[in-house]
C-alpha positions in Angstrom: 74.8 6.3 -15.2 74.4 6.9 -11.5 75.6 3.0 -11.0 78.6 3.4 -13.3 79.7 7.0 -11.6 79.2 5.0 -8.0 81.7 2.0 -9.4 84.3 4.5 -11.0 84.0 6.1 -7.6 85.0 2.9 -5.4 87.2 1.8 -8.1 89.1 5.4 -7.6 89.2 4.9 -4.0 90.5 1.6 -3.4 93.4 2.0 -6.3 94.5 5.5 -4.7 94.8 3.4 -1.5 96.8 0.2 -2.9 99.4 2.5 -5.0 99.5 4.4 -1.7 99.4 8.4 -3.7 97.5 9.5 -0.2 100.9 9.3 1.8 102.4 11.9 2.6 105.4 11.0 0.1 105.3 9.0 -2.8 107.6 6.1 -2.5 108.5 7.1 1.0 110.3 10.3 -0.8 110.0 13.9 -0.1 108.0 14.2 -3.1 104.3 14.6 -3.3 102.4 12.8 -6.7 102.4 15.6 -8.2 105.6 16.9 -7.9 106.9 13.4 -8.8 105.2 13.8 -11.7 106.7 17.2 -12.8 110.0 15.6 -11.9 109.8 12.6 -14.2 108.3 15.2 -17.3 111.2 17.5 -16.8 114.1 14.2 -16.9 112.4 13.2 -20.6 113.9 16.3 -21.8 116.9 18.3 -21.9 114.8 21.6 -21.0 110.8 22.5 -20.9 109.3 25.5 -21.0 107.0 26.2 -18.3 103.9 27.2 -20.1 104.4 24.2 -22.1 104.8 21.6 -19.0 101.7 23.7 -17.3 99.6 23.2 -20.1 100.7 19.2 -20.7 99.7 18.5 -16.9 96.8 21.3 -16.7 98.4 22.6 -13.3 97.3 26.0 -12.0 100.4 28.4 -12.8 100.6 29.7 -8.8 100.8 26.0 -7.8 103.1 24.9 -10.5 105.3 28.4 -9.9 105.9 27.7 -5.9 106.3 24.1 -7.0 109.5 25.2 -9.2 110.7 27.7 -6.2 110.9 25.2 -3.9 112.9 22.7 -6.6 115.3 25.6 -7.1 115.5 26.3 -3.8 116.4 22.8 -2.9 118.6 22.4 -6.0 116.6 20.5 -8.2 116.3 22.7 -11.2 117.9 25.8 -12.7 115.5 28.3 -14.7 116.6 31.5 -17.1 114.7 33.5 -19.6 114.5 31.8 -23.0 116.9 33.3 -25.5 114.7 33.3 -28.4 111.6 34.9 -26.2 112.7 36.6 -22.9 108.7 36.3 -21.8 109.1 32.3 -21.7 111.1 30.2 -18.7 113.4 27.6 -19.4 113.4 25.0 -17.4 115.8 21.9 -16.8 117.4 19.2 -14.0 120.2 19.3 -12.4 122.4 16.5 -11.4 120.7 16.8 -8.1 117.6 16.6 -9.8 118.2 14.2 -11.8 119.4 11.9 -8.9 116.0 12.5 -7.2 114.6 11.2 -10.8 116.8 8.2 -10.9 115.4 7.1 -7.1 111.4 8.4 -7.5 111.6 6.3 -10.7 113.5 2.6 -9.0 111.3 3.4 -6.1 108.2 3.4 -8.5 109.4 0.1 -10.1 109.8 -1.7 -6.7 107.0 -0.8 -5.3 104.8 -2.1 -8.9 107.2 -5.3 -9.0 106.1 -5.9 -4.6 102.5 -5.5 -5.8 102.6 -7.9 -8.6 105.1 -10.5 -6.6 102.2 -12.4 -5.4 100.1 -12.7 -8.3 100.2 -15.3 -10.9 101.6 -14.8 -14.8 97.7 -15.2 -15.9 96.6 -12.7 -12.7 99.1 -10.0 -13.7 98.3 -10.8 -17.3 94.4 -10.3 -16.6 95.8 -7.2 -14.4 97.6 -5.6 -17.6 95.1 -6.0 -20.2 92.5 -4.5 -18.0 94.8 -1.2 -17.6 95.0 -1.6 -21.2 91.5 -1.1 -21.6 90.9 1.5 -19.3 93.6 3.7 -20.9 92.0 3.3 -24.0 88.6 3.9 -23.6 88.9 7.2 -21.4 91.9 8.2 -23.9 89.3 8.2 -26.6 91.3 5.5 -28.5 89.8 3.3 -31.6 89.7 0.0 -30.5 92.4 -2.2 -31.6 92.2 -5.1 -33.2 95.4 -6.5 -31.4 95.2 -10.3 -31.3 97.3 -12.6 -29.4 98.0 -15.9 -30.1 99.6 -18.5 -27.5 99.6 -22.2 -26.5 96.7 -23.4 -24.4 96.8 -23.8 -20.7 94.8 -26.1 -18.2 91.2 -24.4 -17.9 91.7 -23.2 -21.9 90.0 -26.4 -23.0 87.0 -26.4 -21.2 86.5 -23.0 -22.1 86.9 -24.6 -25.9 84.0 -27.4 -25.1 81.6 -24.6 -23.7 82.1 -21.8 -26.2 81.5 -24.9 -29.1 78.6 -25.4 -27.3 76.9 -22.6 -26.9 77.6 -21.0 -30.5 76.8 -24.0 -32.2 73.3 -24.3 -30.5 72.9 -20.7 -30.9 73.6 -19.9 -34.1 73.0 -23.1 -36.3 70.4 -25.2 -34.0 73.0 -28.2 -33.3 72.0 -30.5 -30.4 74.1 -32.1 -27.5 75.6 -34.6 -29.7 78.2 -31.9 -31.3 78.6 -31.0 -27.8 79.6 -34.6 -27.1 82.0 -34.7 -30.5 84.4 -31.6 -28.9 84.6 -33.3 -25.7 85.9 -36.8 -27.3 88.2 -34.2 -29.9 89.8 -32.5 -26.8 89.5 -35.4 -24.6 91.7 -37.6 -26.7 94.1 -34.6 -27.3 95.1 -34.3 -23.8 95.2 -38.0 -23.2 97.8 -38.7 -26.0 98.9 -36.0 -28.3 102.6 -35.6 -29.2 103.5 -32.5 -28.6 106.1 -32.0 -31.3 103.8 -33.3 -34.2 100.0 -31.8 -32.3 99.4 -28.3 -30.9 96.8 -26.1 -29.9 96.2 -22.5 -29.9 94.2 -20.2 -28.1 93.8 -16.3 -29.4 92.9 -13.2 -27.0 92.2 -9.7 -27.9 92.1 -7.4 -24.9 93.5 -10.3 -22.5 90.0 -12.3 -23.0 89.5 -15.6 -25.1 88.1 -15.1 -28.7 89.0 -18.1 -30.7 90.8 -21.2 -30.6 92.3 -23.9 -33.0 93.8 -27.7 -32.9 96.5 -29.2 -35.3 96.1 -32.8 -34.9 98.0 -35.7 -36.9 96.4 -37.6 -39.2 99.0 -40.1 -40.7 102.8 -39.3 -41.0 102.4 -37.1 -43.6 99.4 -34.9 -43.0 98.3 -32.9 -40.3 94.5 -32.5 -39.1 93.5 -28.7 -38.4 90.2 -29.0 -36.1 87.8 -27.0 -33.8 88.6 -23.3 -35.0 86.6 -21.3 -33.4 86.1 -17.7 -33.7 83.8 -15.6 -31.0 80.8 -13.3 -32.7 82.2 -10.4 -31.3 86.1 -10.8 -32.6 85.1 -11.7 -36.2 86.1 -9.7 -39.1 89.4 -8.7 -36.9 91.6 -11.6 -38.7 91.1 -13.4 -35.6 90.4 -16.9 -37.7 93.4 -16.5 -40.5 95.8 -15.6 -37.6 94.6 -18.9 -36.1 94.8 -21.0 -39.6 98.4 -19.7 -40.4 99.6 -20.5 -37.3 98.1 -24.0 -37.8 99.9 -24.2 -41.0 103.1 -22.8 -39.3 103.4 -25.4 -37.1 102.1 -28.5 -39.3 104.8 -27.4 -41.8 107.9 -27.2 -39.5 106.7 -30.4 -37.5 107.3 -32.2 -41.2 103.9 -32.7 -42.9 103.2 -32.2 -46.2 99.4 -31.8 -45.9 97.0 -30.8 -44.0 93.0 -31.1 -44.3 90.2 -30.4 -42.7 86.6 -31.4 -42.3 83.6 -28.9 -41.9 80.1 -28.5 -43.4 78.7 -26.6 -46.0 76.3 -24.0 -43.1 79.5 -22.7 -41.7 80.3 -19.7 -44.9 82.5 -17.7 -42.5 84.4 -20.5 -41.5 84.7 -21.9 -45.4 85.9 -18.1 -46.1 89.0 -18.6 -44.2 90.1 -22.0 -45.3 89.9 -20.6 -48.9 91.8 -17.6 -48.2 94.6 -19.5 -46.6 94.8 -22.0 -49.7 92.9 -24.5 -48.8 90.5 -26.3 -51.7 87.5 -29.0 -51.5 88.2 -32.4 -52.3 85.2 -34.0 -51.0 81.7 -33.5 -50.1 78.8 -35.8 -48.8 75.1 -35.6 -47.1 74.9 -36.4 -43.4 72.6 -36.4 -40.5 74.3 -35.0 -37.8 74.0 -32.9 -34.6 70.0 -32.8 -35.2 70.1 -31.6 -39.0 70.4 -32.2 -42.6 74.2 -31.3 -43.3 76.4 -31.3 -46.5 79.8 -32.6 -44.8 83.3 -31.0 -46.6 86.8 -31.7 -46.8 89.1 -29.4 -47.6 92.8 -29.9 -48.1 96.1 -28.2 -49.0 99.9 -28.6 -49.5 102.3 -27.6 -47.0 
């Protein structure tokens, strides 16, 4: 715990410091964070109580009472006594106010856009998810089982080679050979695939890599779906079907008919999916592969 409170500590420190809250303005305004932030509550809404915006931003009433005197002082917001309960304050902008809304709020965008300027799509992508995932842990959130599927990038299919690595050797015993197999699969992919008839796909939940897939051609008329891949921890989220129908997507508006796969009998989860998504066995055979005894399958369906 102490390590964790030390980290969230640093982390606190260093972010304060590149959004720049600890100036004396935020975005070079006359606007502290805080009053910025009662500023851009009170411009969601036509009017807002003040017990009701105290309570949503847990301010102390003394503070968040001067706060509003100085705002109606300087223009920013009118106040009267609620029609409906003369004990309650209504609150709302002005024009004036809402200007200094209108700039706190472009200000805010420029300075976010100037920080992210120099980082690449797949920093500011790794940037976003991770906010994503702070917000929803300390929020108290479920966790989501959001997947995202896209098209591979350079460094995707390495990370494809290792993670069929290390599962297969983990969970089923298979040697370097099946190792060797991905790395010919991927390898001969890259040299000469055609890129309207072949595609792969990696899928990400959270920003992170959890599964993968390849739709390969196998003649004119039928497509080849190889090397799906779901990780242990993403599995029973729909991470393989989403991967399958996509597969399927794209084989049927490339213009095949067919497509079929090969697998063996060990991999249940794996044959789970392909049944779900249509596909039936056509053929099965004994083979010695990988280090082990396996029953070989092929499985195929109409487009």
């Amino acid at each position: 715990m102490d390590d964790s409170v030390a980290t969230v500590r640093s982390f606190n420190r260093f972010y304060t410091n590149v959004i720049g809250v600890l100036h004396e303005g935020l975005v070079r305004s006359p606007y502290s964070l805080t009053e910025a932030r009662v500023i851009f509550e009170l411009a969601q809404r036509d009017t807002a109580e003040v017990l009701a915006l105290r309570r949503s931003l847990d301010l102390d009433a003394g503070y968040l009472s001067r706060m509003l005197t100085r705002f109606e002082a300087d223009g920013l917001i009118t106040r009267e006594r609620s029609a409906a309960d003369a004990r309650r304050q209504i609150i709302r902008l002005t024009r004036q106010g809402r200007a200094a809304y209108s700039m706190l709020d472009e200000g805010s965008d420029d300075e976010v856009r100037a920080l992210l300027a120099d980082h690449s799509e797949e920093q500011r992508r790794r940037l976003v998810a991770a906010m994503d995932t702070i917000r929803g842990v300390l929020d108290g959130a479920p966790a989501t089982d959001s997947c995202v599927l896209r098209p591979m990038r350079p460094g995707d299919y390495g990370w494809v080679i290792q993670r069929n690595a290390v599962l297969y050797a983990r969970e089923y015993g298979w040697d370097g050979t099946y190792e060797t197999l991905v790395v010919r699969i991927v390898a001969g992919f890259l040299e000469d695939h055609d890129p309207e008839r072949e595609h792969a796909w990696i899928a990400e939940v959270d920003g992170e890599p959890v599964g993968g897939v390849f739709c390969m051609r196998e003649d004119d008329k039928t497509a080849r779906l190889r090397l799906l891949l779901v990780e242990p921890g993403a599995r029973g989220r729909g991470v393989g079907g989403r991967l399958v129908d996509e597969c399927l997507r794209f084989a049927r508006e490339a213009g095949y008919k067919d497509m079929v796969l090969w697998t063996n009998d060990v991999l249940a989860a794996a044959r789970r999916i392909y049944q779900r998504a249509g596909f039936e066995l056509v053929e099965e055979a004994p083979h010695r592969s990988f280090g082990h005894d396996l029953v070989g399958q092929t499985w195929r369906r109409s487009l």
